[in-house]
PyMOL Python script that loads the backbone (N, CA, C, O; Angstrom):
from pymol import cmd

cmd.read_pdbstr("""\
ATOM      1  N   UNK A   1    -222.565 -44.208 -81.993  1.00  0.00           N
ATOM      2  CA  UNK A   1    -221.729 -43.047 -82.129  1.00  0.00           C
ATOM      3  C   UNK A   1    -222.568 -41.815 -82.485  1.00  0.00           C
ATOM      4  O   UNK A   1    -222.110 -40.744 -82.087  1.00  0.00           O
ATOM      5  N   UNK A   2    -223.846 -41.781 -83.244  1.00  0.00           N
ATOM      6  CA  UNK A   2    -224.223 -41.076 -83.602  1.00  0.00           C
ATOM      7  C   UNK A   2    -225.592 -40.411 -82.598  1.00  0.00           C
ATOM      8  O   UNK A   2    -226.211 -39.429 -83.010  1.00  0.00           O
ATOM      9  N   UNK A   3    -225.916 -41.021 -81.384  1.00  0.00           N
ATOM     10  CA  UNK A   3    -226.524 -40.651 -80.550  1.00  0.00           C
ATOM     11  C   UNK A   3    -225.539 -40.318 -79.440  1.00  0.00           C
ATOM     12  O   UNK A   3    -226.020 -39.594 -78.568  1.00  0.00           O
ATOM     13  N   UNK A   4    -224.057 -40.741 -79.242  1.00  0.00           N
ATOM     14  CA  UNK A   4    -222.965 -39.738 -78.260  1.00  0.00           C
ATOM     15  C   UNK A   4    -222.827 -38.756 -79.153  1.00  0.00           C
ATOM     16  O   UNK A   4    -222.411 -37.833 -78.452  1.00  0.00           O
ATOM     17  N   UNK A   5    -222.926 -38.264 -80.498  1.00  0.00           N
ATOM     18  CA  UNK A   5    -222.503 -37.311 -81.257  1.00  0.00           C
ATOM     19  C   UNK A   5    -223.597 -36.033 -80.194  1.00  0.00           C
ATOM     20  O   UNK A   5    -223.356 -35.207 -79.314  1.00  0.00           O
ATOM     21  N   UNK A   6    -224.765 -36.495 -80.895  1.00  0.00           N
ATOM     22  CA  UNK A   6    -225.961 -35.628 -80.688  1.00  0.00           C
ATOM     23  C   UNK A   6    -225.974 -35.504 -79.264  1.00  0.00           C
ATOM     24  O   UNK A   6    -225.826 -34.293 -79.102  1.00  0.00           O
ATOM     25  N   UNK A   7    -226.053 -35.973 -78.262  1.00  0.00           N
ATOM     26  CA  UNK A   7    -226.054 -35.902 -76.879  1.00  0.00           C
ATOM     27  C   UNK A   7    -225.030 -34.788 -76.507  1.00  0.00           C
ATOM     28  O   UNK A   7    -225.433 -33.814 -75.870  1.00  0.00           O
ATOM     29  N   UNK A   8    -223.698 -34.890 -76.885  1.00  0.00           N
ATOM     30  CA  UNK A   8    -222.452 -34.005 -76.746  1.00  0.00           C
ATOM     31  C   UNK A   8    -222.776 -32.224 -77.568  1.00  0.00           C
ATOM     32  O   UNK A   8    -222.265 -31.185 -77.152  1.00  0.00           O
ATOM     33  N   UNK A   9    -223.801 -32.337 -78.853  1.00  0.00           N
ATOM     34  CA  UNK A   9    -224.293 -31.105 -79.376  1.00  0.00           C
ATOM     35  C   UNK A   9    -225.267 -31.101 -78.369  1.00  0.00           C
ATOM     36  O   UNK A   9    -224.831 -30.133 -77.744  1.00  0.00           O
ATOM     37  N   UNK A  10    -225.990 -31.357 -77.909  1.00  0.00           N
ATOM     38  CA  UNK A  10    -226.854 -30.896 -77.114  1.00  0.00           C
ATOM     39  C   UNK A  10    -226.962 -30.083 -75.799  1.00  0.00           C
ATOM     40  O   UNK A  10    -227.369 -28.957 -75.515  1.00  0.00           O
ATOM     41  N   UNK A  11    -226.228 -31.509 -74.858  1.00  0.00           N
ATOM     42  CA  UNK A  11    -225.594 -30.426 -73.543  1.00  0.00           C
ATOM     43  C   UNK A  11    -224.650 -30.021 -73.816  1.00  0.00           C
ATOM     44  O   UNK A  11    -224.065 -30.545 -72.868  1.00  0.00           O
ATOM     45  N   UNK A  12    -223.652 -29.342 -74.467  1.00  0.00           N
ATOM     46  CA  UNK A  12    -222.421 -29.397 -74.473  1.00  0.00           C
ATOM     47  C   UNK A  12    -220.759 -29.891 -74.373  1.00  0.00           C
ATOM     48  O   UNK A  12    -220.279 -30.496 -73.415  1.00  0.00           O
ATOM     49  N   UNK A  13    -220.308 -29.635 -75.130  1.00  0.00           N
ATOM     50  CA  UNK A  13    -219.086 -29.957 -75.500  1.00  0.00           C
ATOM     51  C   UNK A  13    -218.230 -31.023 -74.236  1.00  0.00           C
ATOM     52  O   UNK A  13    -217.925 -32.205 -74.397  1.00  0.00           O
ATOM     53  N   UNK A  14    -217.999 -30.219 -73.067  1.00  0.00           N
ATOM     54  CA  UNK A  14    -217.396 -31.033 -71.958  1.00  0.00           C
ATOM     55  C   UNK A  14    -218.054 -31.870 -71.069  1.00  0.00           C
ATOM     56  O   UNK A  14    -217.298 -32.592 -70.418  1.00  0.00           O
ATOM     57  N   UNK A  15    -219.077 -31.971 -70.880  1.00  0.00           N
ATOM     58  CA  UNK A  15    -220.362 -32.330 -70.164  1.00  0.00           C
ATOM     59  C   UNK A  15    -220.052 -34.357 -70.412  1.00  0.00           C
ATOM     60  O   UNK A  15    -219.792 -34.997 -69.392  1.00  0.00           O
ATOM     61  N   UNK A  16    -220.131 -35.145 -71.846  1.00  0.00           N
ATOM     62  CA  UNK A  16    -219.890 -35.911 -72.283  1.00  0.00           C
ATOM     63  C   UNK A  16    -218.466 -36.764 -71.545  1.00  0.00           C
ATOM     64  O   UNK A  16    -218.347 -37.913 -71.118  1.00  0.00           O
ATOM     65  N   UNK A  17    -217.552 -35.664 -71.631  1.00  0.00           N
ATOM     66  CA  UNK A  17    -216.169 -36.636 -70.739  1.00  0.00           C
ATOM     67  C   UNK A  17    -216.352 -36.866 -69.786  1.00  0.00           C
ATOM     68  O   UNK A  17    -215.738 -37.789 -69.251  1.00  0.00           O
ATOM     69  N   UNK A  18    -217.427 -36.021 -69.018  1.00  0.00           N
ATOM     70  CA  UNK A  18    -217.138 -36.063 -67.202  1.00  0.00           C
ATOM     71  C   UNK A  18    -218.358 -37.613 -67.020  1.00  0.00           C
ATOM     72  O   UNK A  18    -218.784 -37.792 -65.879  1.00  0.00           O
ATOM     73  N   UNK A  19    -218.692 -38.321 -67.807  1.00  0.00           N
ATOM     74  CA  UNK A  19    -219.905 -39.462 -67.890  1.00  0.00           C
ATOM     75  C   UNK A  19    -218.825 -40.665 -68.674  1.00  0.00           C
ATOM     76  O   UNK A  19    -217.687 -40.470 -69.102  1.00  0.00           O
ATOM     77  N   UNK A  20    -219.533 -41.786 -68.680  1.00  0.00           N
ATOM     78  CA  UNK A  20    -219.385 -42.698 -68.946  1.00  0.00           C
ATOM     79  C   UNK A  20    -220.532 -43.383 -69.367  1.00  0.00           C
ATOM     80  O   UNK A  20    -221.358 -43.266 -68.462  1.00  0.00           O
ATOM     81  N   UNK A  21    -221.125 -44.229 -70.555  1.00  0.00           N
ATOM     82  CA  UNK A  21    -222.110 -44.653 -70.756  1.00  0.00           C
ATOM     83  C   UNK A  21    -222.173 -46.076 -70.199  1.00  0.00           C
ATOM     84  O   UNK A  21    -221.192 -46.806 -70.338  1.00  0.00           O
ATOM     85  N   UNK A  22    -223.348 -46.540 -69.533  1.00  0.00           N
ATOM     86  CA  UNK A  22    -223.637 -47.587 -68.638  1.00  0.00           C
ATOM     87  C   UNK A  22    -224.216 -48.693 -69.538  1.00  0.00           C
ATOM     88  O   UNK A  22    -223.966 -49.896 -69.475  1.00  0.00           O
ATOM     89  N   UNK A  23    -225.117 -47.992 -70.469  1.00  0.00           N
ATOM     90  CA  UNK A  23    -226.382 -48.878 -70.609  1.00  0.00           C
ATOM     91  C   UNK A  23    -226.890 -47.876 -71.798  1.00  0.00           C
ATOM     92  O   UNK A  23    -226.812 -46.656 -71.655  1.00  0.00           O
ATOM     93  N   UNK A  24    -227.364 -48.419 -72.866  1.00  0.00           N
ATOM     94  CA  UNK A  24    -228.186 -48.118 -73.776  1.00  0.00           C
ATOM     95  C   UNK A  24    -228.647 -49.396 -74.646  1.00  0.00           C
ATOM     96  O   UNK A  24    -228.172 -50.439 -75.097  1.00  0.00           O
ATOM     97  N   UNK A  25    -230.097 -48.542 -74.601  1.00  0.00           N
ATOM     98  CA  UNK A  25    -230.615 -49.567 -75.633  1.00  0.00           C
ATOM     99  C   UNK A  25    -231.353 -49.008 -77.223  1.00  0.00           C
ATOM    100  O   UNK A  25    -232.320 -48.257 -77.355  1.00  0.00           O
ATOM    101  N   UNK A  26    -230.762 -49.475 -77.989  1.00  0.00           N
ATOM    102  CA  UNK A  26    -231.483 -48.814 -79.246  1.00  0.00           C
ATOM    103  C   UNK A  26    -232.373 -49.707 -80.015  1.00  0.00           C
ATOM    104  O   UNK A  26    -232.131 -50.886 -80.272  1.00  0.00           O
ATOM    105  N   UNK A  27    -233.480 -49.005 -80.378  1.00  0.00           N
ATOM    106  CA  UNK A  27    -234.638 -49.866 -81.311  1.00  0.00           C
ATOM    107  C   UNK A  27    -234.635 -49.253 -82.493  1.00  0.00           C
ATOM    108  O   UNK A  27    -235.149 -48.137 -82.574  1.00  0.00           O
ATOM    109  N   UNK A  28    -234.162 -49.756 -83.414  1.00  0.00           N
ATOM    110  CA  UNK A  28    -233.636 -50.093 -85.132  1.00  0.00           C
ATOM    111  C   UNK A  28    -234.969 -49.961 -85.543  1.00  0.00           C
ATOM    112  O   UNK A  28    -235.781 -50.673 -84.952  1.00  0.00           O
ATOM    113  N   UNK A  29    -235.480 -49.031 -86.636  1.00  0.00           N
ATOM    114  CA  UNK A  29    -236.903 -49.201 -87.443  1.00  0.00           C
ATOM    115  C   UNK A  29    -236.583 -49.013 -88.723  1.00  0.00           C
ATOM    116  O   UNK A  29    -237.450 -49.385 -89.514  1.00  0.00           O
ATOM    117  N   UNK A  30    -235.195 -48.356 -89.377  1.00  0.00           N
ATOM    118  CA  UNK A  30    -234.999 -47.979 -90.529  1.00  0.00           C
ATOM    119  C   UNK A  30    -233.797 -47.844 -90.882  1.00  0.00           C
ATOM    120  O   UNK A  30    -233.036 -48.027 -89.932  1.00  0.00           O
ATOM    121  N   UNK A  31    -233.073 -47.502 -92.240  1.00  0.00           N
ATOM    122  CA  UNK A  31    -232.108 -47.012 -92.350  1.00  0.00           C
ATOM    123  C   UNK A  31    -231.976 -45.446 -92.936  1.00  0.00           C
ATOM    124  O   UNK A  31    -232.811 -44.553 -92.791  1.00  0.00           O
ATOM    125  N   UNK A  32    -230.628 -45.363 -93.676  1.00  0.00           N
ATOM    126  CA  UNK A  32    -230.885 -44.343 -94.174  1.00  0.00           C
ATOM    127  C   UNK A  32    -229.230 -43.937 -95.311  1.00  0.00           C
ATOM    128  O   UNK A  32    -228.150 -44.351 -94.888  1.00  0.00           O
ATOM    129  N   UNK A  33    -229.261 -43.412 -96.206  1.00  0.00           N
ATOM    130  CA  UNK A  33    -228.211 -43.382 -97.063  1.00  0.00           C
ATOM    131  C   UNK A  33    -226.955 -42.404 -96.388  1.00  0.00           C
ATOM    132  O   UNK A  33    -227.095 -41.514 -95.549  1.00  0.00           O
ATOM    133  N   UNK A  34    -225.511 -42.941 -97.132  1.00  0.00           N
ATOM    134  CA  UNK A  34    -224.944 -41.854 -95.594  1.00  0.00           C
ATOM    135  C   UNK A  34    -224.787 -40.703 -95.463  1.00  0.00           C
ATOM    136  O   UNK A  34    -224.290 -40.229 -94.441  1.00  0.00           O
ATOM    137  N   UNK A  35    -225.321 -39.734 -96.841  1.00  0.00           N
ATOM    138  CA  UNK A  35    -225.262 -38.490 -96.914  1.00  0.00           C
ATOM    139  C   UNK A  35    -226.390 -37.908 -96.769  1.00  0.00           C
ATOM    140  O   UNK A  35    -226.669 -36.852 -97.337  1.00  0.00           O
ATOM    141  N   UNK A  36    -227.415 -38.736 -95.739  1.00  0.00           N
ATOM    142  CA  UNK A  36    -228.397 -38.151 -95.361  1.00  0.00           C
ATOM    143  C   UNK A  36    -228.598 -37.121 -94.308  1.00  0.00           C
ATOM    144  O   UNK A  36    -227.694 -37.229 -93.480  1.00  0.00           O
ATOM    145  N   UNK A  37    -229.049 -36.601 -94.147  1.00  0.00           N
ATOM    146  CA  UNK A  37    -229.280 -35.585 -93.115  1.00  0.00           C
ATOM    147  C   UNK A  37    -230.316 -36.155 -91.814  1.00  0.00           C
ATOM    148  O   UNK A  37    -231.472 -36.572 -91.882  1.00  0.00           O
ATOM    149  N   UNK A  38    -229.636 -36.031 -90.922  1.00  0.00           N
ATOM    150  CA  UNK A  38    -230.251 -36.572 -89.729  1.00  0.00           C
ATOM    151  C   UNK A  38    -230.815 -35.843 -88.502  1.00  0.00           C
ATOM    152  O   UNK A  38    -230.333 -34.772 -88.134  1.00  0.00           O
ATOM    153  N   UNK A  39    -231.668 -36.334 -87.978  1.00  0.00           N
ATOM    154  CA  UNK A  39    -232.923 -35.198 -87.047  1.00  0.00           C
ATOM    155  C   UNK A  39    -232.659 -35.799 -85.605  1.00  0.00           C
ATOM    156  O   UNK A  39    -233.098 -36.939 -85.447  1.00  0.00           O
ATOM    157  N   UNK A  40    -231.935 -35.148 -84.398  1.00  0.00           N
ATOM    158  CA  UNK A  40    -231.887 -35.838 -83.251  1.00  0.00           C
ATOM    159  C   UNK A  40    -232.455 -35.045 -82.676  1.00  0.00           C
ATOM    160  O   UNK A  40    -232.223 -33.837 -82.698  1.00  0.00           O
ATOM    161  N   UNK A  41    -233.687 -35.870 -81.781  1.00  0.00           N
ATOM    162  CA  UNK A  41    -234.617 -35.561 -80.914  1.00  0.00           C
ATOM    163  C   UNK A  41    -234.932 -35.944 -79.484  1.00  0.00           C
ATOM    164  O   UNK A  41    -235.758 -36.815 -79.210  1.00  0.00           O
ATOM    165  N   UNK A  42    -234.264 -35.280 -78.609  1.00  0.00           N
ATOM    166  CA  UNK A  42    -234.408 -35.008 -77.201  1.00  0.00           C
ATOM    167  C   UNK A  42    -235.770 -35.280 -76.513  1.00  0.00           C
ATOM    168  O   UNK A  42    -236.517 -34.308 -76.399  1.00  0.00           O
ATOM    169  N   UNK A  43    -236.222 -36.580 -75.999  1.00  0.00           N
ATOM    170  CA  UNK A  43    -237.729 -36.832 -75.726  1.00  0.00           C
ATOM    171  C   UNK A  43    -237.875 -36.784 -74.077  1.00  0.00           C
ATOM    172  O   UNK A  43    -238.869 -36.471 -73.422  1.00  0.00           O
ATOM    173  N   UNK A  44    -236.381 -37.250 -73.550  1.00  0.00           N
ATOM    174  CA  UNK A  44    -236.693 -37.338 -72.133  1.00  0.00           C
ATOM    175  C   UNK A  44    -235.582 -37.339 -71.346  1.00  0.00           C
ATOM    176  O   UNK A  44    -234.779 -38.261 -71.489  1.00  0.00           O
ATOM    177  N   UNK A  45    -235.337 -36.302 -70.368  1.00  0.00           N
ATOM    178  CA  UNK A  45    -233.687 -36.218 -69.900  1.00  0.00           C
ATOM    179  C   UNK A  45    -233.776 -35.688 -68.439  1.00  0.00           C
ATOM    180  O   UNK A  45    -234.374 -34.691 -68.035  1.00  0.00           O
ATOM    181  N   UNK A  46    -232.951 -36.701 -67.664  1.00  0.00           N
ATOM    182  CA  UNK A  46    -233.405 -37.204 -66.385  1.00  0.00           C
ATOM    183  C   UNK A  46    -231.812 -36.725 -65.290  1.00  0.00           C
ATOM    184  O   UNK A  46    -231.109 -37.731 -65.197  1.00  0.00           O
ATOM    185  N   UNK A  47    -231.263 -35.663 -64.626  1.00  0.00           N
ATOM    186  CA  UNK A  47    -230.068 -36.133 -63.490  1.00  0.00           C
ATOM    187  C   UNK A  47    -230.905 -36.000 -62.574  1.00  0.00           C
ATOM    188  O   UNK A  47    -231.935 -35.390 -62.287  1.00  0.00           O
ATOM    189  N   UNK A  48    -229.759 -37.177 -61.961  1.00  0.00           N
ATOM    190  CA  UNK A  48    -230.187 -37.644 -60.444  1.00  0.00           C
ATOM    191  C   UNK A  48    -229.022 -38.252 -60.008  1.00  0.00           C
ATOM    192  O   UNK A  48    -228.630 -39.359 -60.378  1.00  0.00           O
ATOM    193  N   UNK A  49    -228.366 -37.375 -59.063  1.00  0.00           N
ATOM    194  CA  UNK A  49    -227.172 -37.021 -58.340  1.00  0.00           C
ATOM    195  C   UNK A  49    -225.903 -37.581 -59.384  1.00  0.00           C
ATOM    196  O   UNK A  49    -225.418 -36.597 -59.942  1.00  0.00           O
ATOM    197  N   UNK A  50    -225.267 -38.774 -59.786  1.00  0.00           N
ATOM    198  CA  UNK A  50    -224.204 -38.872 -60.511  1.00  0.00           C
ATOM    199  C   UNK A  50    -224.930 -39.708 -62.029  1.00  0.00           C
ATOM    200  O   UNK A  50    -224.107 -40.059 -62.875  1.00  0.00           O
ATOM    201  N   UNK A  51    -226.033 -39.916 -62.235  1.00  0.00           N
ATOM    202  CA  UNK A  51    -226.593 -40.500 -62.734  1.00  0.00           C
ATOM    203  C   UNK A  51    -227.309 -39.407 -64.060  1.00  0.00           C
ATOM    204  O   UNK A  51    -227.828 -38.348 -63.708  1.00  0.00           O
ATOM    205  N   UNK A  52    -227.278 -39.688 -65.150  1.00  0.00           N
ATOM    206  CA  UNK A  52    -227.636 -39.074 -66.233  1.00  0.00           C
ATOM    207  C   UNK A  52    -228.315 -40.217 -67.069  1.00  0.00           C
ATOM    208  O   UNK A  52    -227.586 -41.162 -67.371  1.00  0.00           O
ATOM    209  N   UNK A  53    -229.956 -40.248 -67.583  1.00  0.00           N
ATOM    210  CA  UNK A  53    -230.730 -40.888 -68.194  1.00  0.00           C
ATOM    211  C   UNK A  53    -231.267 -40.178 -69.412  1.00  0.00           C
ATOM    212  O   UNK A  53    -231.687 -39.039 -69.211  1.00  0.00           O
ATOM    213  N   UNK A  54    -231.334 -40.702 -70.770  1.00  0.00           N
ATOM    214  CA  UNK A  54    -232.080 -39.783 -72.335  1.00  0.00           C
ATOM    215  C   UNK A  54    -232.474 -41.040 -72.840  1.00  0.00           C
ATOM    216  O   UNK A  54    -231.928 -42.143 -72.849  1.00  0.00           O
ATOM    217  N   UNK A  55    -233.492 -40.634 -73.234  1.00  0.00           N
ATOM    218  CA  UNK A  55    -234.397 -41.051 -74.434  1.00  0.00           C
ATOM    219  C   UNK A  55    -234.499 -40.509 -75.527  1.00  0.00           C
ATOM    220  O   UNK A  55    -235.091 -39.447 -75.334  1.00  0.00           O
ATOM    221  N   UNK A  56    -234.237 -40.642 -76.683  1.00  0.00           N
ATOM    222  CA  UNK A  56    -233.830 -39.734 -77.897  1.00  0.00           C
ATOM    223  C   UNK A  56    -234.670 -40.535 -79.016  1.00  0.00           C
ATOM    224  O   UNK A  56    -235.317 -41.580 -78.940  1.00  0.00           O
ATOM    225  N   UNK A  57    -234.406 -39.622 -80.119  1.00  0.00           N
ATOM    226  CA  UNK A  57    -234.521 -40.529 -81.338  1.00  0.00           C
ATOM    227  C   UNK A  57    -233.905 -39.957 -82.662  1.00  0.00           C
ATOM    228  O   UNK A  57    -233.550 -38.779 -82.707  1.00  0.00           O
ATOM    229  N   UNK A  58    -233.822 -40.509 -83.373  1.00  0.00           N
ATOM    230  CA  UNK A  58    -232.918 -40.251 -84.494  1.00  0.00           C
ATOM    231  C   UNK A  58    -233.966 -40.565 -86.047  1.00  0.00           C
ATOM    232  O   UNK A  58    -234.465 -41.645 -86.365  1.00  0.00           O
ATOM    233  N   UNK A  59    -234.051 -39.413 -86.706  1.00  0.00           N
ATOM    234  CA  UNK A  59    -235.221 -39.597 -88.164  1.00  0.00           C
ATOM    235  C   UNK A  59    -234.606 -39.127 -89.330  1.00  0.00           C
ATOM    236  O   UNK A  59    -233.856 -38.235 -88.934  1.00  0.00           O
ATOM    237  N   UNK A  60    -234.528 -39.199 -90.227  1.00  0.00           N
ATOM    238  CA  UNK A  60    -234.223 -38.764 -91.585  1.00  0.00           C
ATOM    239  C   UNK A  60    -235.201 -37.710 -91.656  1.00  0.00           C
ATOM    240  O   UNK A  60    -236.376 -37.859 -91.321  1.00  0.00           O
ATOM    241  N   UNK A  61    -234.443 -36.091 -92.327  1.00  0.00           N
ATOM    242  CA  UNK A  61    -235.004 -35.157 -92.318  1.00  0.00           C
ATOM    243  C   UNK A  61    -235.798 -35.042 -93.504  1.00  0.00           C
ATOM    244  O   UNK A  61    -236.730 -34.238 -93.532  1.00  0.00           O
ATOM    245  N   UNK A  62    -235.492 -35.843 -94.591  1.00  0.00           N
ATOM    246  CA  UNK A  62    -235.840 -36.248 -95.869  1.00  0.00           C
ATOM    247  C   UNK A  62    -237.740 -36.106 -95.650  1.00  0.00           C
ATOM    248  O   UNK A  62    -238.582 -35.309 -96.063  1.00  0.00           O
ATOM    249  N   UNK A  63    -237.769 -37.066 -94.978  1.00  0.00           N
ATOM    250  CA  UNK A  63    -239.306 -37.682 -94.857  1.00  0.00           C
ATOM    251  C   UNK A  63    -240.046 -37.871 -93.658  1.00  0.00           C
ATOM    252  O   UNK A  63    -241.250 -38.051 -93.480  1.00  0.00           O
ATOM    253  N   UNK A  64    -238.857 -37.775 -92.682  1.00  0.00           N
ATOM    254  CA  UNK A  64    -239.427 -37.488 -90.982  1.00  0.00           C
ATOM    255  C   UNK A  64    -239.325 -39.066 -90.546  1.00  0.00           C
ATOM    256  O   UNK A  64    -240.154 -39.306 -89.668  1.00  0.00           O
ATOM    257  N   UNK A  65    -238.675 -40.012 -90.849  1.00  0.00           N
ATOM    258  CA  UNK A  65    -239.156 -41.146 -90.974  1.00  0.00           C
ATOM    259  C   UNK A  65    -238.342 -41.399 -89.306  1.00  0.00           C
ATOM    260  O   UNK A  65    -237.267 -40.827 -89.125  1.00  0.00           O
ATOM    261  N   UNK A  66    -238.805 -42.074 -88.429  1.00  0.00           N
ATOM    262  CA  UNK A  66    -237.666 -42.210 -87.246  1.00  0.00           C
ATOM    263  C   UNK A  66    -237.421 -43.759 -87.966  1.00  0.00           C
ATOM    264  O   UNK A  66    -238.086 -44.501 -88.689  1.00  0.00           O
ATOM    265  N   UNK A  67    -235.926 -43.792 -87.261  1.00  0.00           N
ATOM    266  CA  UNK A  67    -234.734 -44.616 -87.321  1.00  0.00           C
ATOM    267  C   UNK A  67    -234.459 -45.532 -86.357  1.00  0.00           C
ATOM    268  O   UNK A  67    -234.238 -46.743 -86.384  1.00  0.00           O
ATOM    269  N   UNK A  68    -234.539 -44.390 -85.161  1.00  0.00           N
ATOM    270  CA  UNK A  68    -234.046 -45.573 -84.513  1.00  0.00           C
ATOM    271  C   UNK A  68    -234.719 -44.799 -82.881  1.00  0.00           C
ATOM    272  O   UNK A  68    -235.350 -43.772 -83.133  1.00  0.00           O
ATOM    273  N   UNK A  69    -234.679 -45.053 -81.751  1.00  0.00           N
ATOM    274  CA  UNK A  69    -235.233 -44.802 -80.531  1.00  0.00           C
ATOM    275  C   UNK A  69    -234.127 -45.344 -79.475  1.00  0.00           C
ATOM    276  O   UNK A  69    -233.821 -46.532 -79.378  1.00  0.00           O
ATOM    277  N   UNK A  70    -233.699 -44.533 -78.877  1.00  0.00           N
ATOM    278  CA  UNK A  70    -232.576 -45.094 -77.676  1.00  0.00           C
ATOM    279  C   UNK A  70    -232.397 -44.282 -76.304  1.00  0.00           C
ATOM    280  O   UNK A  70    -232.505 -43.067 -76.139  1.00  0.00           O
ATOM    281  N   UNK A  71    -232.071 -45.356 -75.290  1.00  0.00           N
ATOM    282  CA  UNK A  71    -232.520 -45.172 -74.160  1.00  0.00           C
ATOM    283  C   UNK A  71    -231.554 -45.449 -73.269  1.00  0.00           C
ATOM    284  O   UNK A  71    -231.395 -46.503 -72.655  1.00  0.00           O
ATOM    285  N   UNK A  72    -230.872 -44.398 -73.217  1.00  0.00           N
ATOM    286  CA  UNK A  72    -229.321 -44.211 -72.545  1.00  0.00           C
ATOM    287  C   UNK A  72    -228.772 -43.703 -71.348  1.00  0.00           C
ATOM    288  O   UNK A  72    -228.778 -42.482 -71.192  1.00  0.00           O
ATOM    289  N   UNK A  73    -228.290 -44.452 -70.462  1.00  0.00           N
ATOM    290  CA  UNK A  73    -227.369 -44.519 -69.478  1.00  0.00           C
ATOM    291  C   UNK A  73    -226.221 -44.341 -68.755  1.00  0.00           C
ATOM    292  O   UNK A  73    -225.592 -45.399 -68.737  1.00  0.00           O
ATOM    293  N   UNK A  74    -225.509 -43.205 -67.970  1.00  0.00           N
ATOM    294  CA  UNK A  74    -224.590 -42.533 -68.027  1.00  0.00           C
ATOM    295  C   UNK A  74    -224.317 -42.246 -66.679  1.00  0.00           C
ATOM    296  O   UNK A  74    -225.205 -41.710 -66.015  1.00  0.00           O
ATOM    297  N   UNK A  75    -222.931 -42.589 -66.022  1.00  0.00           N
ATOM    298  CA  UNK A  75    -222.834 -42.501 -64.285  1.00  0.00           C
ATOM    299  C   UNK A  75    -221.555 -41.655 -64.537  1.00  0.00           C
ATOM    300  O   UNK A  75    -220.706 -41.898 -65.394  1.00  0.00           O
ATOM    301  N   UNK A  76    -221.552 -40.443 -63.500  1.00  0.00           N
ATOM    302  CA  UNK A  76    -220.394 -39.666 -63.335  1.00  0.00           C
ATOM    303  C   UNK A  76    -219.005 -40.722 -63.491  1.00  0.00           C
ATOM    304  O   UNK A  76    -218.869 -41.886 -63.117  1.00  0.00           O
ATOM    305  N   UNK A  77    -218.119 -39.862 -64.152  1.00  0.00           N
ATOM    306  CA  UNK A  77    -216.830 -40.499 -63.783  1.00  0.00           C
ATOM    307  C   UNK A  77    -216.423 -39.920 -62.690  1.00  0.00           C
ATOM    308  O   UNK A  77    -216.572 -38.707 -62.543  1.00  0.00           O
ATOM    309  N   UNK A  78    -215.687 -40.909 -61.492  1.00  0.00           N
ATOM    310  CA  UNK A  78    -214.740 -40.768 -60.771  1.00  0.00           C
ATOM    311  C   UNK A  78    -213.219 -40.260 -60.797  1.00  0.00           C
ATOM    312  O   UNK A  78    -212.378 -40.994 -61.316  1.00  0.00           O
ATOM    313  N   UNK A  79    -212.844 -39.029 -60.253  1.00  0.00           N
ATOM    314  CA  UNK A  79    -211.598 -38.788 -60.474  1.00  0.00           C
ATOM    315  C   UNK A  79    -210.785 -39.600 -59.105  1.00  0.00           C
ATOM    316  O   UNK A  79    -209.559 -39.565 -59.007  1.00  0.00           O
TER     317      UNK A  79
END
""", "prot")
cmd.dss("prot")
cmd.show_as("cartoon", "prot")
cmd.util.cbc("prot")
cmd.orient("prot")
């Protein structure tokens, strides 16, 4: 939820409904307390025709520490 959060601040607001997520994979390195403040970082972002690909990562602003790394998958919705 918290990498569709950041993805949706990123490109914008409506951008998110018109997709569907396919496929993600996230790699877990840490945690973090829940009133922490969190750092989402845009590493690699890919369209190709209905197809939307990111690589992100997510760090505690505390200490810079990354969290977690995910690698996400997204095909136009069909009306």
């Amino acid at each position: 939820m918290i990498a569709d959060i950041s993805e949706m601040r990123h490109s914008g607001r409506d951008k998110p409904f018109r997709y569907s997520t396919v496929s993600r994979d996230v790699y877990y390195f840490a945690n973090s307390d829940p009133d922490a403040t969190l750092v989402y970082r845009l590493h690699k972002f890919r369209e190709e025709g209905s197809r939307l690909e990111y690589e992100s990562s997510i760090a505690r602003k505390a200490d810079g520490v990354t969290m977690a790394y995910l690698a996400t998958a997204k095909e136009a919705i069909r009306s």
